[in-house]
C-alpha positions in Angstrom: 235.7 -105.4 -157.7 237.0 -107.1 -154.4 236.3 -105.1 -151.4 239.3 -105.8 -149.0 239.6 -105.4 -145.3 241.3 -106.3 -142.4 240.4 -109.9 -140.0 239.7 -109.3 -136.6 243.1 -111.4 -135.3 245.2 -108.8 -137.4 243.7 -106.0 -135.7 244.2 -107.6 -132.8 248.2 -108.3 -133.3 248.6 -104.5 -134.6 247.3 -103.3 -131.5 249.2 -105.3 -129.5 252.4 -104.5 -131.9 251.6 -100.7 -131.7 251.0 -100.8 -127.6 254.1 -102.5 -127.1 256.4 -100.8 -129.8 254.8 -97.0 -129.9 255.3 -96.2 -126.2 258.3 -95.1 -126.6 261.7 -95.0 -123.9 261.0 -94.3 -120.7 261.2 -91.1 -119.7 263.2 -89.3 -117.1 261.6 -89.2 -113.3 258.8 -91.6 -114.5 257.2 -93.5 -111.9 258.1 -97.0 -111.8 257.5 -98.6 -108.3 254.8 -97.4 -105.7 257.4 -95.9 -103.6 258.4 -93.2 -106.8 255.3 -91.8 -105.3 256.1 -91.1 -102.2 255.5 -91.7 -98.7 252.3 -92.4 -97.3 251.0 -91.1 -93.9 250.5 -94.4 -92.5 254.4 -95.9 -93.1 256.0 -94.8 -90.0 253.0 -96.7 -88.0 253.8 -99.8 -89.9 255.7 -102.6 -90.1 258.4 -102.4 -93.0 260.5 -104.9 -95.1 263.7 -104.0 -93.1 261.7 -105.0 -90.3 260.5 -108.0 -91.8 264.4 -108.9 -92.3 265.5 -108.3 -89.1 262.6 -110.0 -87.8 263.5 -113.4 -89.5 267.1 -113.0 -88.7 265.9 -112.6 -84.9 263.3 -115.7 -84.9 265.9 -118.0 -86.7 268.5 -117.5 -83.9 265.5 -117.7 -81.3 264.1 -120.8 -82.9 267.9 -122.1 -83.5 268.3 -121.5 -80.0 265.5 -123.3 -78.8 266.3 -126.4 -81.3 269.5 -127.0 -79.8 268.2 -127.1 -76.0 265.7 -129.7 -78.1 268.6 -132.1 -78.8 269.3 -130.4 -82.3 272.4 -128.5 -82.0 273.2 -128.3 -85.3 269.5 -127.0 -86.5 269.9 -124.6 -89.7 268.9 -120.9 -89.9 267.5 -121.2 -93.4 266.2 -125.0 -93.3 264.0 -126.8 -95.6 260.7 -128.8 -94.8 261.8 -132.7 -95.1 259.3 -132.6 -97.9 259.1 -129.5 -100.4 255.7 -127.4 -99.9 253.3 -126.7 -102.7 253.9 -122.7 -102.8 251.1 -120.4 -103.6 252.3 -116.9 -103.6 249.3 -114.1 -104.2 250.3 -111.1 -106.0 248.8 -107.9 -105.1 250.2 -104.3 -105.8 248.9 -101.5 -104.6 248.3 -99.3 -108.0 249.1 -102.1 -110.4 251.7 -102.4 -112.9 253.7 -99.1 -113.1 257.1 -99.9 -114.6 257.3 -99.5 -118.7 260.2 -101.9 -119.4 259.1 -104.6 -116.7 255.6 -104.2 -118.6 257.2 -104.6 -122.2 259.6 -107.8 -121.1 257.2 -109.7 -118.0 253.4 -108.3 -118.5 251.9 -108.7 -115.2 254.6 -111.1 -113.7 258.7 -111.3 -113.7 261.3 -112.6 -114.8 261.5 -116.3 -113.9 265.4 -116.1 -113.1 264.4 -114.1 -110.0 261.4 -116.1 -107.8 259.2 -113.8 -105.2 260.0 -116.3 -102.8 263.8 -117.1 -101.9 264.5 -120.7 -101.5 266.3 -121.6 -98.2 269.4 -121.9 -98.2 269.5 -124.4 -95.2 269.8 -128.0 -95.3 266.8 -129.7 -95.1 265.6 -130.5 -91.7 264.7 -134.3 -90.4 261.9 -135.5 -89.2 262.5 -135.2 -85.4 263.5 -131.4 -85.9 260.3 -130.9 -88.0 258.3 -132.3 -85.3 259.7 -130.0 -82.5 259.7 -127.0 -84.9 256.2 -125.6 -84.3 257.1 -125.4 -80.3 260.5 -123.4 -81.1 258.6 -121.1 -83.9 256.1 -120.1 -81.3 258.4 -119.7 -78.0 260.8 -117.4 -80.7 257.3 -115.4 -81.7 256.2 -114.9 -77.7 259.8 -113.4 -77.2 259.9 -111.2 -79.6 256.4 -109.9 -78.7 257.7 -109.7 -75.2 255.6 -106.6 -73.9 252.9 -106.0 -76.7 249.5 -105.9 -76.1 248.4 -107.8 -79.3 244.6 -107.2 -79.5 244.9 -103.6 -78.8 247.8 -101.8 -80.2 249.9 -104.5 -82.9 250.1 -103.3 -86.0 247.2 -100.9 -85.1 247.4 -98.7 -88.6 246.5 -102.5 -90.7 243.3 -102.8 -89.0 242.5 -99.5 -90.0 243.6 -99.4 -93.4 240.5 -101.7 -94.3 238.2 -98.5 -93.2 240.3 -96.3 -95.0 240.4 -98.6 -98.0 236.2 -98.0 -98.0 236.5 -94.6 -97.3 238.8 -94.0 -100.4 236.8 -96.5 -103.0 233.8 -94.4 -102.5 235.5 -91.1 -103.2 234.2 -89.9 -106.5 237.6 -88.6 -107.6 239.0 -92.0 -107.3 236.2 -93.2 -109.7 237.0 -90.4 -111.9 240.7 -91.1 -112.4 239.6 -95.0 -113.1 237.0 -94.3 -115.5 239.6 -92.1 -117.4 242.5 -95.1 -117.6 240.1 -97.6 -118.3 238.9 -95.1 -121.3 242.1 -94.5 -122.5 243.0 -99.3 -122.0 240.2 -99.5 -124.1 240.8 -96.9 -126.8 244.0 -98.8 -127.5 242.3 -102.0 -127.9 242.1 -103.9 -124.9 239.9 -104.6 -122.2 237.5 -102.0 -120.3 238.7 -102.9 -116.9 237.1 -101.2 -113.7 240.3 -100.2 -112.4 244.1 -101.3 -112.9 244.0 -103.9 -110.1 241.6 -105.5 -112.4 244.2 -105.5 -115.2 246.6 -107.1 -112.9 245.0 -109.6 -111.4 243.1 -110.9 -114.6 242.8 -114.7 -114.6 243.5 -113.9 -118.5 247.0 -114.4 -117.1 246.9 -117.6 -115.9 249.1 -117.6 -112.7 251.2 -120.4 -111.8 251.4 -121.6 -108.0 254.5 -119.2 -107.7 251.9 -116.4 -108.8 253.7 -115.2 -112.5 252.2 -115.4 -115.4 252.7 -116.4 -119.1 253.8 -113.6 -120.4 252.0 -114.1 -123.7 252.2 -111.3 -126.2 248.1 -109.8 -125.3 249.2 -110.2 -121.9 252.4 -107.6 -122.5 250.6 -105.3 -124.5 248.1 -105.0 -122.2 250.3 -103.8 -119.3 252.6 -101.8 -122.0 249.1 -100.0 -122.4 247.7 -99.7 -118.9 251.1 -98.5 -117.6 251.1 -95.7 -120.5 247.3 -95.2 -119.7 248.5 -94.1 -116.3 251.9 -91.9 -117.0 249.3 -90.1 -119.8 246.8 -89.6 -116.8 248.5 -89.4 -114.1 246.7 -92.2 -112.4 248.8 -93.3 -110.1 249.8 -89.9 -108.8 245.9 -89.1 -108.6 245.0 -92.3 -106.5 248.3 -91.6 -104.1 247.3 -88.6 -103.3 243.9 -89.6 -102.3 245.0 -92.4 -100.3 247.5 -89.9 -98.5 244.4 -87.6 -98.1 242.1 -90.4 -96.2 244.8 -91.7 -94.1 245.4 -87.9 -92.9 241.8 -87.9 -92.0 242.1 -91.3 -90.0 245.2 -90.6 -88.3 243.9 -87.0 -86.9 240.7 -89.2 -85.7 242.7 -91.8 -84.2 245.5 -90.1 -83.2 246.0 -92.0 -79.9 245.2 -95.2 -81.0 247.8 -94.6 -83.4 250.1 -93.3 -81.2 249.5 -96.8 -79.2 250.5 -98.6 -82.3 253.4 -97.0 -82.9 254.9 -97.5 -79.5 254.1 -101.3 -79.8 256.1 -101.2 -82.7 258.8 -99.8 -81.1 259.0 -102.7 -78.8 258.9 -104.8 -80.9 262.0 -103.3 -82.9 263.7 -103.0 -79.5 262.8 -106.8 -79.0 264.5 -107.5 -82.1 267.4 -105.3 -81.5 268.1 -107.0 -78.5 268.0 -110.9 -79.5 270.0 -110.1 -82.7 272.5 -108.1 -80.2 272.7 -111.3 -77.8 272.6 -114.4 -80.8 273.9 -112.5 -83.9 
């Protein structure tokens, strides 16, 4: 009698199958970006993507500006190098793959259609502007830092969050909620990662220079099984909260240092405010 069973590849592809099939539809109020989760005590000390916006929008003018009293008067906001740079864009998140359907469609990277980094929209720029460019660029940066003392108070709250960062990867509970997702990754066939940054960032995935990934089918039902792994767990939740906890901690400790911060980043907004008020 032939004794039948099955090859390790087609275990393999049913797990993958099952991970990516048997999760199911998303379900209402799931979370599916880190911000689902809530605000963290540190935000209103940092700097945010509307600032980052408004920021370029200001130093474009400035360095526009400054190009023209160069001899280019016709220099582009958005410009190009005169020769395209090699772009390496590193990924990072800060709880790792959270959204179901991104997970089930992109693994660990997205959809091609839709690049992390805009291309400019500019002309490209000659020679001669390229060559007075790093001047303009820094006079723009000095302006809009106009009244900042940067080794004390700038961005105060991201030199600290390396501290708090230790502080929180040596909390117990932390470990705890890791151990548990990485239990529940494996269970399902996959690999016994540490934590879900590990998932993410796994050379497995082989990142391009634009920083996505293949999107090959163990890649997908991996993340379709870490991102399950953590709505079953409530691993994301679990880690946000901690975080929250340790910043509160930091903040009471540093509160004027903090405070400091905060006001430098207020100038700095005003700063903005200002030039785009003038130039926009």
């Amino acid at each position: 009698m032939t004794k039948r069973g099955w090859r390790p590849g087609a275990v393999a592809a049913v797990a993958m199958l099952a991970a990516i099939c048997a999760s199911g539809p998303e379900r209402q109020g799931a979370v599916r970006t880190a911000s689902d989760l809530g605000v963290l005590p540190s935000a209103r000390y940092d700097y945010t993507p509307q600032d980052y916006q408004r920021s370029q929008r200001a130093s474009a003018l400035l360095t526009r500006q400054c190009m023209a009293e160069h001899g280019h008067p016709d220099f582009p906001l958005d410009p190009r190098y005169p020769t395209d740079p090699v772009v390496a864009t590193m990924v990072s998140t800060d709880f790792g793959a959270l959204d179901l359907a991104a997970a089930r469609r992109w693994g660990y990277g997205w959809d091609p259609a839709k690049p992390v980094v805009p291309r400019p929209k500019g002309r490209r720029m000659t020679s001669a502007e390229y060559a007075d460019l790093p001047a303009c660029n820094a006079q723009a940066n000095r302006r809009l830092m106009r009244g900042i003392d940067l080794k004390r108070d700038w961005l105060y709250a991201s030199t600290r969050a390396i501290e708090v960062d230790k502080a929180l990867k040596r909390d117990p509970r932390l470990h705890a909620a890791w151990d548990e997702w990485s239990r529940c990754v494996a269970e399902q066939g996959f690999t016994r990662y540490p934590d879900p940054i590990a998932a993410y960032t796994d050379d497995a995935w082989q990142r391009g220079g634009d920083g996505n990934t293949r999107h090959t089918q163990r890649e997908r039902a991996t993340a379709v099984a870490d991102v399950t792994c953590k709505r079953r767990l409530h691993t994301a939740e679990r880690w946000h909260s901690l975080w929250a906890q340790k910043q509160t901690v930091d903040i009471t400790r540093h509160r004027d240092r903090y405070a400091a911060g905060l006001k430098a980043l207020c100038t700095y907004r005003a700063n903005i405010a200002e030039v785009l008020k003038k130039l926009g």
